[in-house]
C-alpha positions as CSV (number, residue, x, y, z in Angstrom):
1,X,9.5,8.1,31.7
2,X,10.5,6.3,28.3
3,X,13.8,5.0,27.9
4,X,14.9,4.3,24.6
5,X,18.4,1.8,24.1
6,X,19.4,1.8,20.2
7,X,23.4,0.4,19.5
8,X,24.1,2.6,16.9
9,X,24.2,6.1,16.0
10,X,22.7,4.9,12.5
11,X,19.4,3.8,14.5
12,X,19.5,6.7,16.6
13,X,19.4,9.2,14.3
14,X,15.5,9.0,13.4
15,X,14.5,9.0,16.9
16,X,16.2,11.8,17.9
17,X,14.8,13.9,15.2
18,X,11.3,12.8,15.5
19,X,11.5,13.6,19.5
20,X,13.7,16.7,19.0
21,X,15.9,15.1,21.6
22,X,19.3,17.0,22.5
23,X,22.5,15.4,23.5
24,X,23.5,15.7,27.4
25,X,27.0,17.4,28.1
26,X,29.3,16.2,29.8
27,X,29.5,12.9,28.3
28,X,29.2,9.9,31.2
29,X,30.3,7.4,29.7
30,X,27.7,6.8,26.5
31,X,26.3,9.2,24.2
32,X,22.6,10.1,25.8
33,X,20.1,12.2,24.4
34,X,17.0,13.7,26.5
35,X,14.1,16.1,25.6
36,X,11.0,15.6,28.5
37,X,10.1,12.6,29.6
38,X,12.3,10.4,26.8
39,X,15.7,9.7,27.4
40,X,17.3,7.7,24.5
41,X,21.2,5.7,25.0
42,X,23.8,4.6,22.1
43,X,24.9,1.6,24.0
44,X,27.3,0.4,20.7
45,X,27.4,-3.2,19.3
46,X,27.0,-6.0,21.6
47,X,25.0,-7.9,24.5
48,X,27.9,-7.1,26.8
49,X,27.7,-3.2,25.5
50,X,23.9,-2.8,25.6
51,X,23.8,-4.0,29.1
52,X,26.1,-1.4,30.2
53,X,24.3,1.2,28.6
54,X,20.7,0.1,30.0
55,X,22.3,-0.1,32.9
56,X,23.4,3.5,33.3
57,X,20.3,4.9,31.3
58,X,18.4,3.1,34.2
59,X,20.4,4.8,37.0
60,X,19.9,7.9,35.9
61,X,15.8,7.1,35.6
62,X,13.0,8.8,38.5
63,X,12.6,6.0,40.1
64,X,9.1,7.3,41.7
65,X,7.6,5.6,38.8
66,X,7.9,2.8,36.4
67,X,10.1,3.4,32.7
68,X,9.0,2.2,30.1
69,X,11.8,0.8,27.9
70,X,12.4,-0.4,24.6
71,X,15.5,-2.0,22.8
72,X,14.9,-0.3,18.9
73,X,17.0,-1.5,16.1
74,X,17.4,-3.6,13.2
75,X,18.0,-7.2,12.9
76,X,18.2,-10.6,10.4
77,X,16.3,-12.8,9.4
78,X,16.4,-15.5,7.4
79,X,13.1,-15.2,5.5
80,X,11.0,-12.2,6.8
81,X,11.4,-9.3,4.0
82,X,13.7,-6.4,4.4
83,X,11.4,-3.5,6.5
84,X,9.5,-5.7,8.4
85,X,8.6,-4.5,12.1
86,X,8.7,-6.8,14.9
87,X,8.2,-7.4,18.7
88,X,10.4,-10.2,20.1
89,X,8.3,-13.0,21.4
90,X,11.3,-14.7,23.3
91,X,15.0,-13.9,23.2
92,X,17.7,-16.6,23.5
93,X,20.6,-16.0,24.0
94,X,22.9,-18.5,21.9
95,X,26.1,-18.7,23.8
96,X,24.5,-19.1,26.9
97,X,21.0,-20.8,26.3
98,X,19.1,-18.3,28.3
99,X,15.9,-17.8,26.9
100,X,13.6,-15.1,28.5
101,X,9.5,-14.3,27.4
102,X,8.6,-10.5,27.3
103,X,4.9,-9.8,28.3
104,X,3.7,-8.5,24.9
105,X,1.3,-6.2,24.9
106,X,-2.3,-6.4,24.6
107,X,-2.8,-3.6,21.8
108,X,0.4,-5.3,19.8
109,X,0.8,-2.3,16.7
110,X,3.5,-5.1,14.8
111,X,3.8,-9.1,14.2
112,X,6.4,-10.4,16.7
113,X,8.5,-13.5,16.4
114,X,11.2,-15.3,18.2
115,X,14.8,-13.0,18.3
116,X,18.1,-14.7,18.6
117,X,21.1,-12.7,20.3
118,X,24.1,-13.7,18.7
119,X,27.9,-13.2,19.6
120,X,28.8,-12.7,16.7
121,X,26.8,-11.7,12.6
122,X,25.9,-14.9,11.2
123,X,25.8,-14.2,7.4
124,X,25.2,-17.9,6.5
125,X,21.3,-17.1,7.9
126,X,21.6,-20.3,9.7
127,X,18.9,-19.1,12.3
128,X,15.2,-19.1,12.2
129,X,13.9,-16.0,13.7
130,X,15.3,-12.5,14.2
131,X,19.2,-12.3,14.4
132,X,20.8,-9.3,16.2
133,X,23.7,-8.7,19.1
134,X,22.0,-6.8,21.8
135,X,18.7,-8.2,23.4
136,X,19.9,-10.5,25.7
137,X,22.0,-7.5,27.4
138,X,19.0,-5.2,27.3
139,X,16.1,-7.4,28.6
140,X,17.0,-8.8,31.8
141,X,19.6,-5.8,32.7
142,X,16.1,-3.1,32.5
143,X,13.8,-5.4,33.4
144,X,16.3,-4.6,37.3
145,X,14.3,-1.2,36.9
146,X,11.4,-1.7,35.2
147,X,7.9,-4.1,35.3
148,X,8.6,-6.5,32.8
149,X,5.3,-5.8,31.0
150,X,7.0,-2.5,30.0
151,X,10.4,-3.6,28.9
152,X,10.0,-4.5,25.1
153,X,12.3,-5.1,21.8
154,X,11.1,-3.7,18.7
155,X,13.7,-4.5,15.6
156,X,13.1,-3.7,11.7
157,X,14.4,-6.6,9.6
158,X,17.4,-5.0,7.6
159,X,19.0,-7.8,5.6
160,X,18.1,-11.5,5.1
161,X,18.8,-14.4,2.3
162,X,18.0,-12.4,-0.8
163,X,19.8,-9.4,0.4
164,X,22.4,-9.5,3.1
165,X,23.8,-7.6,5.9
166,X,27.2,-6.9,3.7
167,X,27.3,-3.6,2.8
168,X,24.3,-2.7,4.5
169,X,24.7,1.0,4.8
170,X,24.3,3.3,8.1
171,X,22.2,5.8,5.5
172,X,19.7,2.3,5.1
173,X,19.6,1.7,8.7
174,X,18.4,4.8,9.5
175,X,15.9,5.1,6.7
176,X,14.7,1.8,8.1
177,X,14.5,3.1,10.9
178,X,12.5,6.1,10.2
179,X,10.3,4.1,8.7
180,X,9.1,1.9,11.6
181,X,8.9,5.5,13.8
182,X,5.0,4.8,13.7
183,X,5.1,1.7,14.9
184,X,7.6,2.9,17.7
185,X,5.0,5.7,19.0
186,X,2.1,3.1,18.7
187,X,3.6,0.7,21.5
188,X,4.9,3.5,23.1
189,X,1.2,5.0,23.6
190,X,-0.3,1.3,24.3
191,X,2.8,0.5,27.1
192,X,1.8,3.9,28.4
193,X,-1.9,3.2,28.6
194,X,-1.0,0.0,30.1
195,X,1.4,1.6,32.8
196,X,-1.2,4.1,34.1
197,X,-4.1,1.5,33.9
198,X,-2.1,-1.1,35.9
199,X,-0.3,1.1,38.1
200,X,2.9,-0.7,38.1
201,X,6.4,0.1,40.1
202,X,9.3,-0.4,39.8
203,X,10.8,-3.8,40.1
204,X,7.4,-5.6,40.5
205,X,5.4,-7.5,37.9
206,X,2.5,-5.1,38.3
C-alpha cells in the first residue's frame, strides 16, 4: 500500500492525475482519493489537521502489510531556489521543540535538508531550512502504522527571500508540484524496493 498525505487540494491535483485516482463517496470526514494500491488524503493546513488526516488514512490501510507513506507538498526556504525537491532530514517542530530523524533512504532520488514545522507562515524567512505547517503532524502520527524507514516527507520549495509566499498562487503550487511528480515515483519505487527486501511490518523498525 502507498499512502499519500498532501494539505491542499492545490498539491493534490497533480497526483491524482498522474495516478488516475478517483474520489471515495461518501465523504468520512476528509476528501480521499484511491485507485489500486495508492490511496492519497487532503488533510488541509496544519500540524493539528495533517495528523488527523494520517490518522484516518492509516485506519483505513490493510494492515497485513506495511504502507508506505509520504507527506508531499511545498514548503519555504530561506535560500534554496524556488522548485527545488527535497527529503526532510529532521523535522522540529518549533512550538514544541520535538525534533524527530526519518530513515532516509538508501537510493535518495532528491537533496534533503532540515524541515521546520511552523504554527504559523513566517514571511520574515527567519528560519534556516525548509518552512512548512504539517510534518510534525504527519511523521510521528504514521510512523503508529508504518516502519519508520517508509514514512518520508518530500516538499518542493515554493517561495523564499527573492520571491515570497504572498501571492503565491494554487495554479503555481500545483505546477510545482507536477513538476517534482518524477521525483515522487523515484522514492516511491526505492521505499518499495526497500519494503519487500527488508520485509518490514507494521509498527516495527524492520
Amino acid at each position: 500500500m502507498i499512502n499519500l498525505v498532501t494539505a491542499l487540494p492545490a498539491e493534490a491535483r497533480p497526483i491524482i492525475s498522474r495516478f488516475d485516482l478517483g474520489r471515495v463517496q461518501p465523504d468520512l470526514g476528509f476528501p480521499l482519493y484511491r485507485r489500486g494500491r495508492i490511496s492519497l488524503v487532503v488533510t488541509g493546513p496544519g500540524k493539528l489537521a495533517a495528523a488527523a488526516g494520517t490518522a484516518f488514512l492509516g485506519a483505513l490501510t490493510d494492515c497485513s502489510q506495511a504502507a508506505i507513506q509520504v507527506n508531499f507538498g511545498v514548503a519555504g526556504h530561506a535560500e534554496r531556489q524556488v522548485g527545488e525537491i527535497l527529503l526532510a532530514s529532521s523535522i522540529t517542530d518549533v512550538g514544541s521543540g520535538r525534533v524527530w530523524h526519518p530513515v532516509l533512504p538508501q537510493d535518495r532520488p532528491c537533496p534533503a535538508d532540515d524541515l521546520l514545522t511552523l504554527d504559523r507562515p513566517d514571511l520574515r524567512y527567519r528560519h534556516q531550512g525548509m518552512v512548512e505547517m504539517e510534518a510534525s503532524g504527519f511523521f510521528p502520527t504514521a510512523c503508529r502504522y508504518s516502519s519508520a524507514e517508509l514514512v518520508q516527507v518530500l516538499k518542493v520549495v515554493s517561495d523564499n527571500r527573492e520571491t515570497t509566499a504572498r501571492g503565491l498562487s494554487a495554479k503555481q503550487v500545483s505546477l510545482l508540484m507536477g513538476g517534482a511528480l518524477e521525483t515522487l515515483e523515484s522514492l516511491l519505487a526505492s521505499l518499495e524496493v526497500g519494503r519487500l527486501g527488508r520485509g518490514t511490518k507494521p509498527g516495527t523498525d524492520g
